[in-house]
PDB file of N, CA, C and O in Angstrom:
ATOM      1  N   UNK A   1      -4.305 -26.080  -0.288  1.00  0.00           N
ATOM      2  CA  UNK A   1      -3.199 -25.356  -0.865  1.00  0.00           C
ATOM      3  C   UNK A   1      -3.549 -23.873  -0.906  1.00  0.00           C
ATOM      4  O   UNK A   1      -4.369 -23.376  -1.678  1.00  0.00           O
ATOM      5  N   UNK A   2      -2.844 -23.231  -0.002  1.00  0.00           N
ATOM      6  CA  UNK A   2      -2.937 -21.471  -0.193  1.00  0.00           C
ATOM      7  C   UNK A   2      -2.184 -21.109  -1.563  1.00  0.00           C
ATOM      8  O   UNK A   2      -1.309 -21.698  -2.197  1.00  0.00           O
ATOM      9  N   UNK A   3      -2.844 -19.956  -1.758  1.00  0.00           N
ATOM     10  CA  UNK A   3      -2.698 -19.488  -3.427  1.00  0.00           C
ATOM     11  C   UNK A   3      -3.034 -17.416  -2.945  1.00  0.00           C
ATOM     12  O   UNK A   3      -4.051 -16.843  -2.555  1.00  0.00           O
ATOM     13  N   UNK A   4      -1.548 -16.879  -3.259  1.00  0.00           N
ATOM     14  CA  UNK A   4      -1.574 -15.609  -2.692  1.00  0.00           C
ATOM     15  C   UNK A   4      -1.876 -14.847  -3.943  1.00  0.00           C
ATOM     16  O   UNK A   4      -1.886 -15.438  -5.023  1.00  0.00           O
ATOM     17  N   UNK A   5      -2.136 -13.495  -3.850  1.00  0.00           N
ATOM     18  CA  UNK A   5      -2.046 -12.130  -4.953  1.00  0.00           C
ATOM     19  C   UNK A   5      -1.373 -11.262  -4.520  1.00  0.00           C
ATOM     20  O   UNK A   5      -1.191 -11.157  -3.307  1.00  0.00           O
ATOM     21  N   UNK A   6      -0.954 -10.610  -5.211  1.00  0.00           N
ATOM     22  CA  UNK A   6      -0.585  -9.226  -4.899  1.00  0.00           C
ATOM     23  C   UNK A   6      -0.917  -8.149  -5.808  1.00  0.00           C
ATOM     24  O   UNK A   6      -0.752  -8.044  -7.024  1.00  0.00           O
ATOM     25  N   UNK A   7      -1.367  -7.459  -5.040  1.00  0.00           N
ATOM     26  CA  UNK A   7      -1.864  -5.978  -5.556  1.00  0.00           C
ATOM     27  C   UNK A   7      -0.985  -4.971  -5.309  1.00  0.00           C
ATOM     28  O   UNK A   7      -0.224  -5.066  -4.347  1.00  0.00           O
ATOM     29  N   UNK A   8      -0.962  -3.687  -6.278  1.00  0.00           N
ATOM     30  CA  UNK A   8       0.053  -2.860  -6.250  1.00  0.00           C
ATOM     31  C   UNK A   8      -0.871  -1.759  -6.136  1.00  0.00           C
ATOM     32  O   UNK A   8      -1.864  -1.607  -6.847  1.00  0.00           O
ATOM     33  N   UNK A   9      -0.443  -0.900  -5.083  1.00  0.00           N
ATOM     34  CA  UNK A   9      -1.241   0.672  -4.832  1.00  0.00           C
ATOM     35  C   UNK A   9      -0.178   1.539  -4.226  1.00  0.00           C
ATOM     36  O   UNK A   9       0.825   1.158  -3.622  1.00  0.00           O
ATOM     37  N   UNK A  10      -0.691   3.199  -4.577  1.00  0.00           N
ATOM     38  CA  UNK A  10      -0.300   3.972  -4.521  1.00  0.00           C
ATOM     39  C   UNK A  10      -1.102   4.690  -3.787  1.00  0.00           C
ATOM     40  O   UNK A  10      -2.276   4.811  -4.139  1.00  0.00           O
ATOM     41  N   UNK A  11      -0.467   5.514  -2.230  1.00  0.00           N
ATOM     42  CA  UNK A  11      -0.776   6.325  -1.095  1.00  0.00           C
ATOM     43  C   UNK A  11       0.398   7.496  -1.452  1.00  0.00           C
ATOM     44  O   UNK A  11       1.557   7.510  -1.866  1.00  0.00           O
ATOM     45  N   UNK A  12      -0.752   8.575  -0.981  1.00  0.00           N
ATOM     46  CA  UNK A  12      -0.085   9.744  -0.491  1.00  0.00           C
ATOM     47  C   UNK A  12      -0.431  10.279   0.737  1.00  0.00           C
ATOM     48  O   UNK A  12      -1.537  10.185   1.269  1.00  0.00           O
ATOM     49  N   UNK A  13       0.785  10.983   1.279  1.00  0.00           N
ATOM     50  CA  UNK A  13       0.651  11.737   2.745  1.00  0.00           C
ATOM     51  C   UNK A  13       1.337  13.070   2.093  1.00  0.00           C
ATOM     52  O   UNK A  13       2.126  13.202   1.158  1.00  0.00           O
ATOM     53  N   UNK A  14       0.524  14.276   3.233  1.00  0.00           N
ATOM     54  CA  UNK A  14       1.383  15.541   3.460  1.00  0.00           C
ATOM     55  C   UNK A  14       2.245  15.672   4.558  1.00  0.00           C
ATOM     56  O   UNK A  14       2.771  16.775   4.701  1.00  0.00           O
ATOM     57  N   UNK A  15       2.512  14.755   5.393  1.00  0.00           N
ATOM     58  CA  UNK A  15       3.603  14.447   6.835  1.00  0.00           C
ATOM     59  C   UNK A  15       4.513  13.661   6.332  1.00  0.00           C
ATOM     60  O   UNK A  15       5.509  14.364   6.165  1.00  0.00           O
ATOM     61  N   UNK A  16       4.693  12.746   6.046  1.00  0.00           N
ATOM     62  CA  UNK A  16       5.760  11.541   5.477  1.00  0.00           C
ATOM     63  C   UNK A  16       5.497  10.443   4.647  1.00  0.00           C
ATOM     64  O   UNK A  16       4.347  10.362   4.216  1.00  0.00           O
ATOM     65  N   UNK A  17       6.434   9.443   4.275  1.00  0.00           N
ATOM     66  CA  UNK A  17       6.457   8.633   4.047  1.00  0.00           C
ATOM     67  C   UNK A  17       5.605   7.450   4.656  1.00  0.00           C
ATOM     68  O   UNK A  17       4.580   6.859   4.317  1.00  0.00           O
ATOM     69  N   UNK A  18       6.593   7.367   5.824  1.00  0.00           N
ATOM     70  CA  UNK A  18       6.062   6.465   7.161  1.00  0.00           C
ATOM     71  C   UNK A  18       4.394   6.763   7.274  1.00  0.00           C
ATOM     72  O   UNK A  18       3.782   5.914   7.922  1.00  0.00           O
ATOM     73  N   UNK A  19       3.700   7.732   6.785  1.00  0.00           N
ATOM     74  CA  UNK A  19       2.587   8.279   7.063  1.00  0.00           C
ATOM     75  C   UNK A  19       1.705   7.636   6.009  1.00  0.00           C
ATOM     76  O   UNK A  19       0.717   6.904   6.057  1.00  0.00           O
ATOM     77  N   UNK A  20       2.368   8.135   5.117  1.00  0.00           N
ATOM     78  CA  UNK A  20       1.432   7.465   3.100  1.00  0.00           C
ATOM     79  C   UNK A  20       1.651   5.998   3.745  1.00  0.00           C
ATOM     80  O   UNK A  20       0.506   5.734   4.112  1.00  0.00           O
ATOM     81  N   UNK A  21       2.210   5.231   3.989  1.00  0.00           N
ATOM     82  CA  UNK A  21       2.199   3.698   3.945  1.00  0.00           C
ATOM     83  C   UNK A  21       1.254   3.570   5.480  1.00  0.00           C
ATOM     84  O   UNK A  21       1.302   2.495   6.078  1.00  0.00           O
ATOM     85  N   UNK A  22       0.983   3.942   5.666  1.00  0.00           N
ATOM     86  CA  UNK A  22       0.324   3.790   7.441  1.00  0.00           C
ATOM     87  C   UNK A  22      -1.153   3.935   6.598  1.00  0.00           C
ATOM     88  O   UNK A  22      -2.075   3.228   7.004  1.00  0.00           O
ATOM     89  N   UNK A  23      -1.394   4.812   5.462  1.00  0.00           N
ATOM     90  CA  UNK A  23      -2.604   5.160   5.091  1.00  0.00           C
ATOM     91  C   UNK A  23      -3.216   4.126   3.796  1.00  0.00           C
ATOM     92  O   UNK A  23      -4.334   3.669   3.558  1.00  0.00           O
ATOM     93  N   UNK A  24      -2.118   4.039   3.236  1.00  0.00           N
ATOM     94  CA  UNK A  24      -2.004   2.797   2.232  1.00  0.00           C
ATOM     95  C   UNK A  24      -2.251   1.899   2.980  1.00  0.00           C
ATOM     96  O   UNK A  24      -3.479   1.921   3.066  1.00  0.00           O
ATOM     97  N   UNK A  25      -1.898   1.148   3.558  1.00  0.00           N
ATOM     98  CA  UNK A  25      -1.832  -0.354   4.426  1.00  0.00           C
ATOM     99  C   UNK A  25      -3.528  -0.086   4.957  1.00  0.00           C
ATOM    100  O   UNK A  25      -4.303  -0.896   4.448  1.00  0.00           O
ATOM    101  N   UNK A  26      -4.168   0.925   5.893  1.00  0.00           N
ATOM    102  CA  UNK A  26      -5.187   0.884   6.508  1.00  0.00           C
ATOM    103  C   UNK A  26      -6.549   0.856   5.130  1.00  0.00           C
ATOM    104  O   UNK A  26      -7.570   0.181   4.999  1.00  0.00           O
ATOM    105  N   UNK A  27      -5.933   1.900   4.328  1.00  0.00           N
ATOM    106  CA  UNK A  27      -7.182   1.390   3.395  1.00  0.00           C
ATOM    107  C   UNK A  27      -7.243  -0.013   2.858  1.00  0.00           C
ATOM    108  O   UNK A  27      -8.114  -0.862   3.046  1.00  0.00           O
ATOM    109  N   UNK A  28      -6.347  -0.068   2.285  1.00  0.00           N
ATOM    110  CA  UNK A  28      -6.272  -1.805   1.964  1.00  0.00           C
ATOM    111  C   UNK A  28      -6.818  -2.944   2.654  1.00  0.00           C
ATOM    112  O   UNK A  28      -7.534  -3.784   2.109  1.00  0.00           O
ATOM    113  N   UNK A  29      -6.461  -2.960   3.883  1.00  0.00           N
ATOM    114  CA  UNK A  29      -7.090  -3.533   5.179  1.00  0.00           C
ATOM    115  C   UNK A  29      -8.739  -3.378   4.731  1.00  0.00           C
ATOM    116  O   UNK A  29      -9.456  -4.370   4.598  1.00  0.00           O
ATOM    117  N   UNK A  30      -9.176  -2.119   4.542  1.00  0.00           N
ATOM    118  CA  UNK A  30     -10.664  -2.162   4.693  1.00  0.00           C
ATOM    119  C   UNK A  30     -10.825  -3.236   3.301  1.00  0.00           C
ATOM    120  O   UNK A  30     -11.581  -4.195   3.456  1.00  0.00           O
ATOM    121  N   UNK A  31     -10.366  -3.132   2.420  1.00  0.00           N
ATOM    122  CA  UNK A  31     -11.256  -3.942   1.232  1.00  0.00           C
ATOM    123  C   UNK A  31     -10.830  -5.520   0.742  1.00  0.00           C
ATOM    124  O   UNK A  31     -11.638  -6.274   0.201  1.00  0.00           O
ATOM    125  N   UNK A  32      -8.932  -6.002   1.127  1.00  0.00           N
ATOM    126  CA  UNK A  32      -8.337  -6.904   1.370  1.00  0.00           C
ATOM    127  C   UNK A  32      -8.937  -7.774   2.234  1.00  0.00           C
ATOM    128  O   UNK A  32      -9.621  -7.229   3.100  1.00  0.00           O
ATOM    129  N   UNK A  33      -8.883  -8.934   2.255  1.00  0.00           N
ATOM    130  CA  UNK A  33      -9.010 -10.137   3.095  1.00  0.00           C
ATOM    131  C   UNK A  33      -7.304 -11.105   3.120  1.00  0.00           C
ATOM    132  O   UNK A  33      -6.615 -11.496   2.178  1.00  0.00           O
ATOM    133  N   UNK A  34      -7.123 -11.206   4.432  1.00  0.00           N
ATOM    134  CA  UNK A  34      -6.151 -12.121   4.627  1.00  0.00           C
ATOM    135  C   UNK A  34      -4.640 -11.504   4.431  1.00  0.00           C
ATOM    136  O   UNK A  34      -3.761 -12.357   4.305  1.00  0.00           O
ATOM    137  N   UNK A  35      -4.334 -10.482   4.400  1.00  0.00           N
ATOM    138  CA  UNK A  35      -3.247  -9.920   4.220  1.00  0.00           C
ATOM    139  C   UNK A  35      -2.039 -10.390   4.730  1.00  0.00           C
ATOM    140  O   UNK A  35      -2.134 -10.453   5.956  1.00  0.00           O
ATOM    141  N   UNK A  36      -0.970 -10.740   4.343  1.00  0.00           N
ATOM    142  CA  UNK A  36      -0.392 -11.286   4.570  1.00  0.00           C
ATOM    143  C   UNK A  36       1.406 -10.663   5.005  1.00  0.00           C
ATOM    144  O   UNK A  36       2.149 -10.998   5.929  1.00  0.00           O
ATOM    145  N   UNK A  37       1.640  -9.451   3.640  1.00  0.00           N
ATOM    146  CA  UNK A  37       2.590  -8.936   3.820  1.00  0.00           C
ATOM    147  C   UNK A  37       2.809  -7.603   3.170  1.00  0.00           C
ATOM    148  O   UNK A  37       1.804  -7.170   2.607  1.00  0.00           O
ATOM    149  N   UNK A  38       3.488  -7.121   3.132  1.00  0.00           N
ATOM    150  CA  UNK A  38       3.748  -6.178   1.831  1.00  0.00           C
ATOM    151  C   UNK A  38       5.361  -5.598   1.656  1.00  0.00           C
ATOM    152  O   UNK A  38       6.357  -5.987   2.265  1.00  0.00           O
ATOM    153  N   UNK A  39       5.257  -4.515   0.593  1.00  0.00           N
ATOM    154  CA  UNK A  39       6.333  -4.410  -0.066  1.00  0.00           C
ATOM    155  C   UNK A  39       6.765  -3.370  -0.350  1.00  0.00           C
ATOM    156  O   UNK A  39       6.521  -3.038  -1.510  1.00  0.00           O
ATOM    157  N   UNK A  40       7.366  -2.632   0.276  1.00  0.00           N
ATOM    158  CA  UNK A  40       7.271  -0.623  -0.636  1.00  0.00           C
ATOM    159  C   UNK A  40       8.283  -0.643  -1.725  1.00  0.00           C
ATOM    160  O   UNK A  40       9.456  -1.010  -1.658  1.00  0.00           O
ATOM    161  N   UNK A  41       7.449  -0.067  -2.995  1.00  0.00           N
ATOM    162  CA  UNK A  41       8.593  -0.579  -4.039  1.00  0.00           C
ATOM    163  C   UNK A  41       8.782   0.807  -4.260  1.00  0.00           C
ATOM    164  O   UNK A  41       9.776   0.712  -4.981  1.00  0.00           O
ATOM    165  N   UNK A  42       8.524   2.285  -4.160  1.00  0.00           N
ATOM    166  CA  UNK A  42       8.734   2.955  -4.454  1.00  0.00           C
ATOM    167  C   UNK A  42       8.622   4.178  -3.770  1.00  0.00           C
ATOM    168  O   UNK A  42       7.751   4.019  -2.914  1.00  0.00           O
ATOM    169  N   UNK A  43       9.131   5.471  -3.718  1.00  0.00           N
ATOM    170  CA  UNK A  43       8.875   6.679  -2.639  1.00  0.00           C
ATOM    171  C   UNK A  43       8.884   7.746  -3.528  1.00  0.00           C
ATOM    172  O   UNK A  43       9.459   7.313  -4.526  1.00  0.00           O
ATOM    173  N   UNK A  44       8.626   8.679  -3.682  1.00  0.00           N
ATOM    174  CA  UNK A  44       8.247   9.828  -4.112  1.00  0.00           C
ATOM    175  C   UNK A  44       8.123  11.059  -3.543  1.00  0.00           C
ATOM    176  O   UNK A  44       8.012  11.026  -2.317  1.00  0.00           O
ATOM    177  N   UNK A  45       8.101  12.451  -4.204  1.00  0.00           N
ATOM    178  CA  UNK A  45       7.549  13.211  -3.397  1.00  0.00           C
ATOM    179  C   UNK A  45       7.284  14.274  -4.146  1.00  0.00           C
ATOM    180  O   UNK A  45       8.175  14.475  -4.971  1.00  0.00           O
ATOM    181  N   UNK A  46       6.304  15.122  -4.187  1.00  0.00           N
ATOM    182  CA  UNK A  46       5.673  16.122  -4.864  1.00  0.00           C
ATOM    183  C   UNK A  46       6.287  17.223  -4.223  1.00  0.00           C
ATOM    184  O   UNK A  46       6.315  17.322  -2.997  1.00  0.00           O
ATOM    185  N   UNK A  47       6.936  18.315  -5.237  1.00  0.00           N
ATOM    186  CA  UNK A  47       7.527  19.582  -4.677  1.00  0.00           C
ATOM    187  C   UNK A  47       6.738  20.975  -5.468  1.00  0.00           C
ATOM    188  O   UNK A  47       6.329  20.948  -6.628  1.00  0.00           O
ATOM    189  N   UNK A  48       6.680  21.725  -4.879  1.00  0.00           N
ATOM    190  CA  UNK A  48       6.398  23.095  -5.579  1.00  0.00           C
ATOM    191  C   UNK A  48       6.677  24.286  -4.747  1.00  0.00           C
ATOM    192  O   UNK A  48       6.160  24.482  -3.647  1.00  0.00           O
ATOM    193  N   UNK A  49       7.414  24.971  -5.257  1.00  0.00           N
ATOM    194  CA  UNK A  49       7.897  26.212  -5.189  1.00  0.00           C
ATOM    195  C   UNK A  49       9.531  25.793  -3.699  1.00  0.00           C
ATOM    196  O   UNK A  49       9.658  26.457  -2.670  1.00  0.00           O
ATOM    197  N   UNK A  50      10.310  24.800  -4.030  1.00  0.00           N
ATOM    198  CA  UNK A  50      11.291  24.180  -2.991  1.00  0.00           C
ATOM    199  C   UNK A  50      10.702  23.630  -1.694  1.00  0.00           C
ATOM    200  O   UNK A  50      11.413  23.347  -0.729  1.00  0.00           O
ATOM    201  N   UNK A  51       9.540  23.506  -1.709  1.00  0.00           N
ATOM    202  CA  UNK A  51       9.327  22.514  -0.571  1.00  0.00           C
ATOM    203  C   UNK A  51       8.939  20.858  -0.960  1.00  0.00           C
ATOM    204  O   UNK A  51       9.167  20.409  -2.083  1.00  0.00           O
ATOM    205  N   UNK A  52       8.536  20.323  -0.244  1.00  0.00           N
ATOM    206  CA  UNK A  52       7.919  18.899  -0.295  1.00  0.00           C
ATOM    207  C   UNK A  52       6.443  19.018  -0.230  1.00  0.00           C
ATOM    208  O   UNK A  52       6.142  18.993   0.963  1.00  0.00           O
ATOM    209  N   UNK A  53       5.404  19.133  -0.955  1.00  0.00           N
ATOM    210  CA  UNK A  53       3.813  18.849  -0.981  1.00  0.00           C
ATOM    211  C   UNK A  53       3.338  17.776  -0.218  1.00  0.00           C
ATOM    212  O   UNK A  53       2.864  17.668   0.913  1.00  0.00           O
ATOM    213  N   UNK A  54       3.601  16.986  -1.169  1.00  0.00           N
ATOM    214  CA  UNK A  54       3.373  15.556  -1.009  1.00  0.00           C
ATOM    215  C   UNK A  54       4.045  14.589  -0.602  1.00  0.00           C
ATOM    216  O   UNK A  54       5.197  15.009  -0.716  1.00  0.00           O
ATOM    217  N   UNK A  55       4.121  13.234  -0.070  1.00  0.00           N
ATOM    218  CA  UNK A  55       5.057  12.017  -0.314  1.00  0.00           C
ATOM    219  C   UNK A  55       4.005  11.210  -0.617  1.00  0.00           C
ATOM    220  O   UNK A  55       2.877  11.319  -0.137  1.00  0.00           O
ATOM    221  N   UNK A  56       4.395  10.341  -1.469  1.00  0.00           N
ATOM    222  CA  UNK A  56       3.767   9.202  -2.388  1.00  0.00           C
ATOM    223  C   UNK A  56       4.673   7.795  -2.029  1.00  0.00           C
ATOM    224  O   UNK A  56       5.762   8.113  -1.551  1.00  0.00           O
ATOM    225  N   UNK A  57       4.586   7.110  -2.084  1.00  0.00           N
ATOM    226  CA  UNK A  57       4.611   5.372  -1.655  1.00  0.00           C
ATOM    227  C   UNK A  57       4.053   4.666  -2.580  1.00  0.00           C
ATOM    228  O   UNK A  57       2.872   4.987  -2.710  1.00  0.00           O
ATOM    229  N   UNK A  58       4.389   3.834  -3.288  1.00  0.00           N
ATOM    230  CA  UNK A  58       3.722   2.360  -4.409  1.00  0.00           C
ATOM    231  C   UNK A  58       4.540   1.365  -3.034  1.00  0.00           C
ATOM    232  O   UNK A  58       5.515   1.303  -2.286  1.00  0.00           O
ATOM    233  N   UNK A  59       3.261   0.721  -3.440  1.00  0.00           N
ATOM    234  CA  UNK A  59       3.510  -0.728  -2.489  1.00  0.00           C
ATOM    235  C   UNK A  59       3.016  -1.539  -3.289  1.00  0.00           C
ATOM    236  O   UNK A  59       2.369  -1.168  -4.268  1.00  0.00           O
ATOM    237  N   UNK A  60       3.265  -2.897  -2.972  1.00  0.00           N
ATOM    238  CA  UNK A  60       2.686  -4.261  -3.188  1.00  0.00           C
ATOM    239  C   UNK A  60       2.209  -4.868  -2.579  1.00  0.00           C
ATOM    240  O   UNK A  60       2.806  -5.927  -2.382  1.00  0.00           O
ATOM    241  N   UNK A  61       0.933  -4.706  -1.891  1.00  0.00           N
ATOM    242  CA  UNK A  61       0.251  -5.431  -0.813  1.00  0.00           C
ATOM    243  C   UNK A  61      -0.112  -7.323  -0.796  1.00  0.00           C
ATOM    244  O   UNK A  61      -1.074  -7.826  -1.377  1.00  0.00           O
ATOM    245  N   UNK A  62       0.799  -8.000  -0.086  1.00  0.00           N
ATOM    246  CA  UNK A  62       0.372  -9.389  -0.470  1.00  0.00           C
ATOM    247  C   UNK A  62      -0.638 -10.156   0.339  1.00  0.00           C
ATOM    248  O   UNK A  62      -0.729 -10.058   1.563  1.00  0.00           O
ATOM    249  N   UNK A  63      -1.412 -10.944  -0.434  1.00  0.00           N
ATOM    250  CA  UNK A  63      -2.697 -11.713   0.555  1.00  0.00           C
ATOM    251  C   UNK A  63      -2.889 -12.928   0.028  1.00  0.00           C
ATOM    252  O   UNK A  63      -2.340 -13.271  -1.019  1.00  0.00           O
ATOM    253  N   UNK A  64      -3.974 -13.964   0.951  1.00  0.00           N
ATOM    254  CA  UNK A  64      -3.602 -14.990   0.329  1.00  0.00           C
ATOM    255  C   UNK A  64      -5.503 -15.185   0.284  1.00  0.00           C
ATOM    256  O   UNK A  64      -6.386 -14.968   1.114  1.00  0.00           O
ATOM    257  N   UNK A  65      -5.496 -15.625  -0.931  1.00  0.00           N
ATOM    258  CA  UNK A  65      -7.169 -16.005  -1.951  1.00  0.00           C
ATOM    259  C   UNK A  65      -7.771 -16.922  -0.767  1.00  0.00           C
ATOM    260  O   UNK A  65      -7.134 -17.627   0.017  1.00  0.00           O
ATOM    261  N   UNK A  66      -9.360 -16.700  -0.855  1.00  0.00           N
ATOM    262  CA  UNK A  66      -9.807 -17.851   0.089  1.00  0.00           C
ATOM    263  C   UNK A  66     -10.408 -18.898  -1.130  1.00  0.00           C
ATOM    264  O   UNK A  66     -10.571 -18.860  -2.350  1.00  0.00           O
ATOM    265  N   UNK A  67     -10.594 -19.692  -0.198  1.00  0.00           N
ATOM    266  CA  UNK A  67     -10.663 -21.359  -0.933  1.00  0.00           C
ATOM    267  C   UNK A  67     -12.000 -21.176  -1.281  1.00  0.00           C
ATOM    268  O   UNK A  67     -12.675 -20.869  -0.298  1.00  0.00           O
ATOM    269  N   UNK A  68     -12.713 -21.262  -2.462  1.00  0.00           N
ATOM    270  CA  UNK A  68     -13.756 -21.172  -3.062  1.00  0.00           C
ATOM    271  C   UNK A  68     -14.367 -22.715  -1.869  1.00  0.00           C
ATOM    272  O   UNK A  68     -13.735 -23.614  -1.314  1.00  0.00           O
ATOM    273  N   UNK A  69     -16.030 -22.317  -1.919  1.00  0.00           N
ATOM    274  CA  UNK A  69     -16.681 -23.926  -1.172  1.00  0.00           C
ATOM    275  C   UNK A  69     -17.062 -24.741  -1.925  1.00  0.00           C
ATOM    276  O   UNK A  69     -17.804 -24.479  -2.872  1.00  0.00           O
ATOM    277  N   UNK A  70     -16.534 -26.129  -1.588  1.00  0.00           N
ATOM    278  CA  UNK A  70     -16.734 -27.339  -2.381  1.00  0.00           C
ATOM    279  C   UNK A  70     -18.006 -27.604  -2.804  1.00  0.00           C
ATOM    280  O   UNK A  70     -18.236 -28.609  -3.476  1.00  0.00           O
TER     281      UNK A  70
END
C-alpha cells in the first residue's frame, strides 16, 4: 500500500514565475524521493519603486513514502 506526503515550499525567481517553480521543483528533486506531482497554490511578486523584484510561487510538492524493510 503506497502512502503519499505533501510538502509545501516557497521559490523565488528574478525572471518569472515559470522560472521560481522550475527552481522550486529542481531543489526539491535534490532532497525528495519519489515525487510524484505537485501543485502551485500561490504566486506573488515583490515590487519596489513600480517594478517587479521578485516572483515568489508556494507549491505543494507531492511524493509517495518508501515502505520501511520488513
Amino acid at each position: 500500500m503506497a502512502v503519499a506526503s505533501v510538502s509545501t515550499i516557497t521559490s523565488a525567481s528574478p525572471i518569472g514565475w515559470q522560472d521560481a517553480i522550475e527552481r522550486g521543483f529542481e531543489r526539491a528533486s535534490r532532497t525528495l524521493r519519489n515525487i510524484t506531482g505537485m501543485q502551485v497554490v500561490s504566486e506573488k511578486a515583490r515590487v519596489e519603486d513600480g517594478r517587479i523584484t521578485e516572483y515568489l510561487v508556494t507549491m505543494q510538492v507531492i511524493f509517495v513514502l518508501e515502505e520501511p524493510p520488513a
